[in-house]
C-alpha positions in Angstrom: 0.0 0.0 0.0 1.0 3.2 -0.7 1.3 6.4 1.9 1.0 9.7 0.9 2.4 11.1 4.0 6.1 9.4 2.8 5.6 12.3 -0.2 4.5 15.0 2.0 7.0 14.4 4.1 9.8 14.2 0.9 8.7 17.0 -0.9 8.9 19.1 2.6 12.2 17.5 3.5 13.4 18.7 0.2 12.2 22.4 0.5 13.7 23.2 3.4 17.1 21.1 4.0 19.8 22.2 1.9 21.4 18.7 2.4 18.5 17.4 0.4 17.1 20.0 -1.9 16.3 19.5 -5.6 17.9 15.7 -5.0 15.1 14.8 -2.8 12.6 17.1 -5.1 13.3 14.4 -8.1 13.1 11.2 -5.7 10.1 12.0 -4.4 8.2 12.8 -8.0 9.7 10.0 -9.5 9.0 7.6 -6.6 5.5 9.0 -5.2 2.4 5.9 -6.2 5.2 3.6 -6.4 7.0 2.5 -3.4 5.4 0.6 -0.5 4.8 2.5 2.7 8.4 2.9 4.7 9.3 4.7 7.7 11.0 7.8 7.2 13.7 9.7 9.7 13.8 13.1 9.9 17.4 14.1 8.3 19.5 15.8 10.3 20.9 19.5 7.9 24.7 19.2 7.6 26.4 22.3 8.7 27.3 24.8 6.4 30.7 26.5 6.2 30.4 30.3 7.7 30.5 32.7 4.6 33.6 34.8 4.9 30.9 37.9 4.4 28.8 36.6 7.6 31.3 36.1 9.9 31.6 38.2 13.2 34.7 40.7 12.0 33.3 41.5 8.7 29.8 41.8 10.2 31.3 44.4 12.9 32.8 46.2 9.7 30.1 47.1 8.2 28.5 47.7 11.4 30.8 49.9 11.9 30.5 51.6 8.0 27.0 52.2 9.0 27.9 54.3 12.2 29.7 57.0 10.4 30.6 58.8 6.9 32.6 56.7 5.0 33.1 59.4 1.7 34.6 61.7 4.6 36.4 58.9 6.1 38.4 58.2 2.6 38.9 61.7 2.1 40.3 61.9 5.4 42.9 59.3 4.8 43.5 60.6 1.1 44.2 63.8 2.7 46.6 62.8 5.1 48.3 60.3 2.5 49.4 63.3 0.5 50.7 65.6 3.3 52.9 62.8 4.8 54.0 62.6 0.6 55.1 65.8 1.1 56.7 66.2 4.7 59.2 63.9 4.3 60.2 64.6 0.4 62.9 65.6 1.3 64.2 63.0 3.1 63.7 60.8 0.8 65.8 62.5 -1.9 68.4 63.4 0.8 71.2 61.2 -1.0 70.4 63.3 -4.1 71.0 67.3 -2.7 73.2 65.7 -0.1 75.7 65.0 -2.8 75.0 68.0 -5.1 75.9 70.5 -1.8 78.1 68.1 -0.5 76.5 68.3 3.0 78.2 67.0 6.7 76.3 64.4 8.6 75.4 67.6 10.8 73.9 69.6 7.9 72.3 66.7 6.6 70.3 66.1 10.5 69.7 69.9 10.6 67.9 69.6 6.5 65.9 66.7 7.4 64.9 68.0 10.8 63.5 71.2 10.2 60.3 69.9 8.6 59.2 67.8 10.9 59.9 70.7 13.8 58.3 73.4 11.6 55.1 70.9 11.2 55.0 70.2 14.7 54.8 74.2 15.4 52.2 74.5 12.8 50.0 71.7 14.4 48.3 73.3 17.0 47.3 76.6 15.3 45.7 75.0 12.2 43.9 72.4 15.0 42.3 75.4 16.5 41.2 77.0 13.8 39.7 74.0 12.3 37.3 74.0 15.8 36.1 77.3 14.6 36.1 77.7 10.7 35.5 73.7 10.4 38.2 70.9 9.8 36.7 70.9 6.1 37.6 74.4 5.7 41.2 74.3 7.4 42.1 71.3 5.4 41.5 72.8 2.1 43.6 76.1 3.1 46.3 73.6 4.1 46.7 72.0 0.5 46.3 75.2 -1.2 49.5 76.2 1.4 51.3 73.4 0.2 50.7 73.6 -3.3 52.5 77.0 -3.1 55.3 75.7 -1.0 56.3 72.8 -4.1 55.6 76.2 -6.7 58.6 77.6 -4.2 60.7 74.6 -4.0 60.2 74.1 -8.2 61.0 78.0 -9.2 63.5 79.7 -6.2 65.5 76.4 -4.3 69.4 77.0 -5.7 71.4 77.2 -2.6 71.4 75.2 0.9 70.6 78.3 2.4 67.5 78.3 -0.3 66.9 74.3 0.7 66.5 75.9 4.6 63.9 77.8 3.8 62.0 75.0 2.0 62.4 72.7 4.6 61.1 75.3 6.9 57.8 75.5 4.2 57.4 72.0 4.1 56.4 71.8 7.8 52.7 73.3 6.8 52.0 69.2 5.2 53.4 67.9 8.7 50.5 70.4 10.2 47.5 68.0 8.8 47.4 65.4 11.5 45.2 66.4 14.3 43.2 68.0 11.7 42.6 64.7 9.2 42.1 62.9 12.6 39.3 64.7 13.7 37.9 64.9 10.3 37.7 61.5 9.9 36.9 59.8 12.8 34.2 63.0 14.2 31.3 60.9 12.1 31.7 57.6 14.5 30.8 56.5 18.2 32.9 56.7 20.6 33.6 52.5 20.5 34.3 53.1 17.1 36.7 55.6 17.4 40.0 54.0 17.5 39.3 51.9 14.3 38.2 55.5 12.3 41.4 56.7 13.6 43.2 54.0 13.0 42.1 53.9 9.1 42.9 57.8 8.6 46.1 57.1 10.1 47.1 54.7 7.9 47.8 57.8 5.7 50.9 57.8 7.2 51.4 55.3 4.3 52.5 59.0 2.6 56.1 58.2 4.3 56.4 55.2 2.2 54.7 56.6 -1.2 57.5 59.3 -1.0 60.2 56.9 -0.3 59.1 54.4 -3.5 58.3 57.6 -5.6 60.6 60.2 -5.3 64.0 58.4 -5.5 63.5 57.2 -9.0 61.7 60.5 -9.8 65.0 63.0 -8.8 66.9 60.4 -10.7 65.2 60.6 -14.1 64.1 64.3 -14.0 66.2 65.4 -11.2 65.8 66.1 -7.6 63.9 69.9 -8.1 61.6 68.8 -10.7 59.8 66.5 -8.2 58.3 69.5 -6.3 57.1 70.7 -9.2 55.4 67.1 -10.1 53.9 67.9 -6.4 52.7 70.9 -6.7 50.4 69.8 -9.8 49.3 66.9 -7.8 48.3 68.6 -5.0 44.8 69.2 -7.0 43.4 65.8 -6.6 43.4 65.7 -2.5 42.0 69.0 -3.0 39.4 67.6 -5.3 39.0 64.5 -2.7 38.4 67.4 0.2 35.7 69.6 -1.7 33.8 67.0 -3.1 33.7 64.0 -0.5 34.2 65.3 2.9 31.6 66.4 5.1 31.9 68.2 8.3 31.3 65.7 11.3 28.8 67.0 13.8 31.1 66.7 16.9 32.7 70.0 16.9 31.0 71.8 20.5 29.9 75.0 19.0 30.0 76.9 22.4 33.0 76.1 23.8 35.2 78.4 24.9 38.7 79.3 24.4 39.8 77.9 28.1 37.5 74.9 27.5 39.5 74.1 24.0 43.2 74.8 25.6 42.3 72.8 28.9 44.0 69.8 28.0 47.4 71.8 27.9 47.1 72.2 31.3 46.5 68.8 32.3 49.1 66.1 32.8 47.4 63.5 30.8 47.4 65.6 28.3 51.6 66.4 28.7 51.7 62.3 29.4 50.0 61.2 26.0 52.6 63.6 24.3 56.3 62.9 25.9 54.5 59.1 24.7 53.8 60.0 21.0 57.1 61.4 21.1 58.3 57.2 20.8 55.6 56.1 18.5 55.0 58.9 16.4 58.1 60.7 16.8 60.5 58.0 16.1 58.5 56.7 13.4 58.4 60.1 11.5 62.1 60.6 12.7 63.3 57.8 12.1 61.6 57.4 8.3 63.3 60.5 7.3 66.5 59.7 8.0 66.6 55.8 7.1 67.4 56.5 3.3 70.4 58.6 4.7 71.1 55.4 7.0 71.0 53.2 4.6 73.2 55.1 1.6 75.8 56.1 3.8 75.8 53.0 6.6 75.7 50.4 3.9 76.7 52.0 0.7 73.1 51.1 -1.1 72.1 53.2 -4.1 69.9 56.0 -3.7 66.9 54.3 -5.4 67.6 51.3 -3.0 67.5 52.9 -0.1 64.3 54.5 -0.7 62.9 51.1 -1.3 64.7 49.5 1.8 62.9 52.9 4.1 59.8 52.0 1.9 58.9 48.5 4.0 59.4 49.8 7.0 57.4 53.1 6.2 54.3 50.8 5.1 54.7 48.1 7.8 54.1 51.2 10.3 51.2 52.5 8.4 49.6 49.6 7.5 49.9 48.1 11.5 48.7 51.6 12.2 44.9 50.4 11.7 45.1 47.3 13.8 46.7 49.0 16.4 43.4 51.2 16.4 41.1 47.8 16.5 43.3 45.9 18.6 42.6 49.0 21.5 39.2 49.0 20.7 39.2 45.6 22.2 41.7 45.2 24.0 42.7 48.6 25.4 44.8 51.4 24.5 47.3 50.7 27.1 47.6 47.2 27.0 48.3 47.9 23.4 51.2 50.5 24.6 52.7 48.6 26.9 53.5 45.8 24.4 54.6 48.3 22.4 57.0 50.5 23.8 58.8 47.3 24.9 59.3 46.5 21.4 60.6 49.3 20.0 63.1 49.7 23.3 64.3 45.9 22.0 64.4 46.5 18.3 66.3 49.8 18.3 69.1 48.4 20.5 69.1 45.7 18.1 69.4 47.9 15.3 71.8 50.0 16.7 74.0 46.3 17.6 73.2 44.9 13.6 75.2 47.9 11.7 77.3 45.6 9.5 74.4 43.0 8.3 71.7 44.7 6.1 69.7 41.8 6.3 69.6 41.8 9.9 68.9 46.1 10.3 66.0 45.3 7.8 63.9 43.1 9.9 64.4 44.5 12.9 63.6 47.9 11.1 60.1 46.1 10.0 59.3 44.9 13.7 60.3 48.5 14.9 58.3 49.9 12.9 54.9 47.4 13.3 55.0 48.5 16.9 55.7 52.1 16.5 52.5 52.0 13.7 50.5 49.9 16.7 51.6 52.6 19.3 50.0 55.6 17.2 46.9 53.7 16.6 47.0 52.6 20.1 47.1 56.3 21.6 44.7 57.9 19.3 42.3 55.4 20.3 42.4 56.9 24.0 42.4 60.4 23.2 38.9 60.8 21.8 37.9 58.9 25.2 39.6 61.5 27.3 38.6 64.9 25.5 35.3 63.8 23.5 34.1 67.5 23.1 38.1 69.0 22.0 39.5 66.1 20.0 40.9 68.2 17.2 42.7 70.2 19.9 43.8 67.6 21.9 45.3 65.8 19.0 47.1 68.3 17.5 48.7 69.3 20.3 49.5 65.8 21.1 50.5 65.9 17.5 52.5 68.9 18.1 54.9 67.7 21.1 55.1 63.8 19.1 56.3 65.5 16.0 58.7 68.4 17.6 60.4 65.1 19.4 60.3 63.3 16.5 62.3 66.9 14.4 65.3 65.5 17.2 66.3 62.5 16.0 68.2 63.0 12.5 69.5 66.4 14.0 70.7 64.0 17.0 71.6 60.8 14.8 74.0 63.3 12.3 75.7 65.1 15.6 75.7 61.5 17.1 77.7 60.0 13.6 79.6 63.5 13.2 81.7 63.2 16.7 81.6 59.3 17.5 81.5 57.6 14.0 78.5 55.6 14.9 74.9 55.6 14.8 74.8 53.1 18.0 74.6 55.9 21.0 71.5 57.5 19.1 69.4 54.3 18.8 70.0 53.3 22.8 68.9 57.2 24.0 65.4 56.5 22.0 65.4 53.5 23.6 65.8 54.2 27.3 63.2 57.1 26.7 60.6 54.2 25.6 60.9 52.6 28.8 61.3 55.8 30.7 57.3 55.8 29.0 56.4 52.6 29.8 57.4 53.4 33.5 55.3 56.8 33.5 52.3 55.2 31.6 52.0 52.1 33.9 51.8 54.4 36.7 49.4 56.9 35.4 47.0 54.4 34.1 45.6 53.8 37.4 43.8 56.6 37.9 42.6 56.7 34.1 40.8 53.4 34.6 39.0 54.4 37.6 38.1 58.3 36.0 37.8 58.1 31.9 38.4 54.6 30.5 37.8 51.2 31.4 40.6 48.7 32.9 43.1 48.1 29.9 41.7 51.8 28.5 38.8 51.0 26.5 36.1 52.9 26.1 33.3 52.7 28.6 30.0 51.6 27.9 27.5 54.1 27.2 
């Protein structure tokens, strides 16, 4: 006898177990009037493999894509990608005017370090003035500021005296930071935060750009003509700014001058700067005079040692991001403290591997993974600490990093000038990381219980 119920039951097996599907569609059509009355289990679905676009990360991705602006976010990096292009050009065709002027290990430190000290002056003033005119706004006077800084460098540089003055122009691309920062990041939540950070950060990137680009540039067209390429490029971040960014709602409106300037008068605020002096200043410091390093420490061509600086540039930029998500989760100062161990370890080691390029390399890489990590890592808590002034804040966070970082090629030229070695430079930067660590680990206890949760991350709202 026959059993309709063994069809039914087919037919619904089929429609709604993938395991079974258009198999058990054609059994059941093919066998229904025909096959004597059985007993039928109920088939257990076999589990499918998690689609890569359903699992938890990406799903918190887009969650957090939602959450913000992501056209401003973009323009935000693209903005920053370009300025950090142009802040350390000239470090990465230092081999080229070093050897048409003939410079000193001294000169060379002082031409490579004005930049990043001019930029680290200009920080704060353009970070205030974005809290009133709009970060939209300050960004675009910026580029138009550096376009006419390449037109200078293009049409009047003839002299070292003449390359002074440029390096002294140049600091107005090391001014964007704080600026893109806030810009980017001032669309998303505060437990997003660190990751929007952490992505417009990554336009540090701009270090390595210059160091692939520029090299092979001065050497086909010649050093001079690459400010001029500059200055015509400088029209697409522009274009990026005007037509993609929007200006986040964060920005308090009635605050007042003492509310903005507050943080300088606060020792967190001095804290999280003497610490970006490590992360960001040594890897700005550092990037600008590692194609130096490497032409005159190992005897590379100038084109290879802006592709040697190149990996370690992006390794920082790129580890830059997930230093941002990693403190998201983890905590900003469990991210540091990982950190600033590192770089104390892999500068000594540096410092201890001059005659093996191999060697310097890869521990230049790992340096500069956890100096990337550190910056993502400490912009993740400043939003947390100053919610209503975090364009201030960061720039003059920024400001103190990046007038730390202006020390280091002054201080590694002096350093190789009167001892013949680069060694004694890499172990002061060093003990100052763990000098950090010490001050960090002791301040963190009363951030936990004030601002930020144990580990600084954020609270919950």
């Amino acid at each position: 006898m026959l059993t309709p119920f063994f069809c039914a039951s087919v037919a619904h097996t089929a429609g709604t177990d993938p395991a079974y599907s258009s198999y058990g569609q054609r059994r059941s059509s093919r066998y229904c009037g025909v096959l004597p009355a059985i007993t039928v289990a109920q088939p257990h679905a076999l589990p499918l493999p998690l689609h890569p676009l359903r699992s938890p990360f990406m799903a918190g991705f887009r969650d957090f894509l939602k959450s913000g602006h992501t056209p401003t976010l973009f323009a935000a990096f693209f903005y920053l990608m370009f300025s950090f292009v142009i802040w350390v050009m000239n470090g990465a065709m230092a081999p080229f005017i070093s050897e048409q002027f003939q410079l000193t290990p001294a000169q060379k430190g002082l031409l490579l370090s004005i930049p990043i000290v001019a930029g680290a002056i200009m920080r704060f003033p353009l970070g205030l003035l974005a809290q009133y005119v709009g970060r939209k706004t300050a960004t675009l006077v910026e580029l138009c500021l550096i376009t006419f800084t390449m037109s200078f460098g293009y049409f009047f540089v003839h002299t070292y005296d003449d390359l002074l003055k440029m390096a002294l122009l140049l600091g107005v691309a090391g001014a964007s930071f704080g600026v893109a920062m806030s810009l980017g990041s001032g669309w998303y939540p505060p437990k997003y935060k660190g990751l929007a950070m952490g992505l417009v950060g990554a336009g540090n990137a701009g270090t390595a750009l210059a160091a692939l680009l520029a090299p092979p540039l001065a050497q086909a067209y010649g050093w001079q003509t690459v400010y001029g390429i500059a200055a015509i490029a400088s029209l697409v971040p522009m274009a990026v700014v005007l037509f993609m960014a929007k200006e986040p709602p964060d920005r308090d409106e009635h605050a007042s001058m003492r509310e903005h300037l507050a943080c300088l008068l606060e020792k967190d605020g001095w804290v999280f700067s003497l610490i970006y002096v490590v992360t960001f200043g040594g890897f700005i410091g550092i990037v600008t005079f590692l194609p130096t390093y490497y032409y005159d420490q190992f005897g590379v061509s100038k084109v290879q040692a802006g592709q040697l600086t190149m990996l370690a540039a992006l390794m920082g930029a790129v580890v830059r991001v997930a230093g941002g998500w990693i403190s998201d989760h983890w905590g900003g100062v469990n991210t540091l403290t990982v950190v600033l161990v590192a770089v104390a370890v892999t500068l000594v080691g540096v410092g201890l591997s001059a005659g093996s390029l191999v060697m310097t390399t890869l521990l230049l890489i790992l340096c500069f993974a956890a100096l990337g990590a550190g910056n993502g890592a400490l912009f993740q808590l400043v939003p947390l600490r100053w919610p209503t002034s975090t364009a201030v804040a960061g720039s003059m966070i920024g400001e103190i990093g990046a007038l730390g970082g202006g020390t280091v090629p002054a201080m590694m030229g002096q350093v190789k000038q009167h001892t013949g070695s680069f060694l004694p430079g890499f172990v002061v930067m060093a003990l100052f990381s763990l000098l950090m660590l010490a001050v960090m680990r002791k301040m963190q206890l009363r951030w936990t219980r004030t601002w930020a949760e144990k580990g600084g991350r954020a609270r919950s709202v």
